[in-house]
Legacy VTK file of the C-alpha trace (Angstrom):
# vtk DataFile Version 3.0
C-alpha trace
ASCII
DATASET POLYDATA
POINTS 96 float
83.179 123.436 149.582
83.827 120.171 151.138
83.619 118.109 148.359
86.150 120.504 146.628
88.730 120.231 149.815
88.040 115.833 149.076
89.089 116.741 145.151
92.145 118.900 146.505
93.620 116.678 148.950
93.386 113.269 146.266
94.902 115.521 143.687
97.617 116.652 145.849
98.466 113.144 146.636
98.109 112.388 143.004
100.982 114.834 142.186
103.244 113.620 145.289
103.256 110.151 144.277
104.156 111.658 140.923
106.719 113.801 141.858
108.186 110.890 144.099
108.108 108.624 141.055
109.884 110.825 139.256
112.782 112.006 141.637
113.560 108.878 143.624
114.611 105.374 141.593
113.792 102.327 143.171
117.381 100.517 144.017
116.876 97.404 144.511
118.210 95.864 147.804
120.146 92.675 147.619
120.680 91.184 150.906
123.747 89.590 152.115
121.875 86.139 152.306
120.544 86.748 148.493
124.069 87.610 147.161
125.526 84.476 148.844
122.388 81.906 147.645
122.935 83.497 143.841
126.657 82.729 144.304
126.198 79.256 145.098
123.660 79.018 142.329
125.961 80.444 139.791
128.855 78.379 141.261
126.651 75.464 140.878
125.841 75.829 137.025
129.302 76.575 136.590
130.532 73.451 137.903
127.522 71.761 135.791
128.039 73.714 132.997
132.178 72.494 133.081
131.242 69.070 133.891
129.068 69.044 130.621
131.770 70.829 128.693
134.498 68.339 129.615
131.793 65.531 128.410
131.341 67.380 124.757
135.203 67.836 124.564
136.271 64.407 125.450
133.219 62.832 123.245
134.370 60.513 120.629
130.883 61.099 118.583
131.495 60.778 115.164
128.918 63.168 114.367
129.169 65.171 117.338
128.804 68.456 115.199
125.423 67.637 114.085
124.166 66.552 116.837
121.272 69.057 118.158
122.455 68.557 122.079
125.960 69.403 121.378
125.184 72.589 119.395
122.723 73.948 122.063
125.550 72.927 124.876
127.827 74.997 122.852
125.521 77.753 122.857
125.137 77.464 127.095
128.885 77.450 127.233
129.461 80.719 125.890
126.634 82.151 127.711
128.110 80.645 130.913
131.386 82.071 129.538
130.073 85.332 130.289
128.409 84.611 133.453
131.656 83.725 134.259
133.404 86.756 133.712
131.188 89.108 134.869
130.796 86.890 138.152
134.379 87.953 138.833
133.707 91.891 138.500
130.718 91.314 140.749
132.183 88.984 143.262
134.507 90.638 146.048
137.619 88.876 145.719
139.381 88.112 148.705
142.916 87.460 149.314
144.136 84.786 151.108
LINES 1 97
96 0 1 2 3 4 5 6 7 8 9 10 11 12 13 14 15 16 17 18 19 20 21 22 23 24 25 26 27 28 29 30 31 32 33 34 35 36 37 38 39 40 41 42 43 44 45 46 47 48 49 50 51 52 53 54 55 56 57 58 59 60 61 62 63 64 65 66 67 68 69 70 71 72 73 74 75 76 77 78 79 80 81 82 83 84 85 86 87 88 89 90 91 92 93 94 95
């Protein structure tokens, strides 16, 4: 009898962790001090990734179009493109 109560009980927490699994999703919490560092961060490779973009743009590289650098940089800028934009939905704006 007691070693059936044992089997009960661990089942019965078995199916609560289940059930809990199931009804309640795990939101992540972001901080004030994470959404500020990840900001700067994406600030940061913004400002490198423009300071790059200005160097491909302004490069007088005869074969700049071949070169394997310049395609991969192209390939950063439009992901940074949409970093970009969807760093402005995410981003309060404020009004000053």
């Amino acid at each position: 009898m007691a070693g059936e109560r044992k089997t009960t009980k661990a089942k019965s927490r078995k199916e609560s962790k289940g059930d809990e699994a199931e009804t309640s999703v795990a939101t992540p919490v972001v901080t004030e001090e994470i959404r500020t560092e990840l900001t700067s961060l994406v600030q940061e490779l913004l400002l490198k990734c423009h300071e790059l973009s200005f160097e491909y743009s302004t490069s007088d590289c005869p074969h700049l179009l071949e070169c394997p650098i310049a395609t991969k940089s192209k390939e950063i800028f439009k992901v940074v493109k949409k970093l970009n934009q969807l760093m402005k939905r995410v981003t309060p704006q404020y009004i000053t």
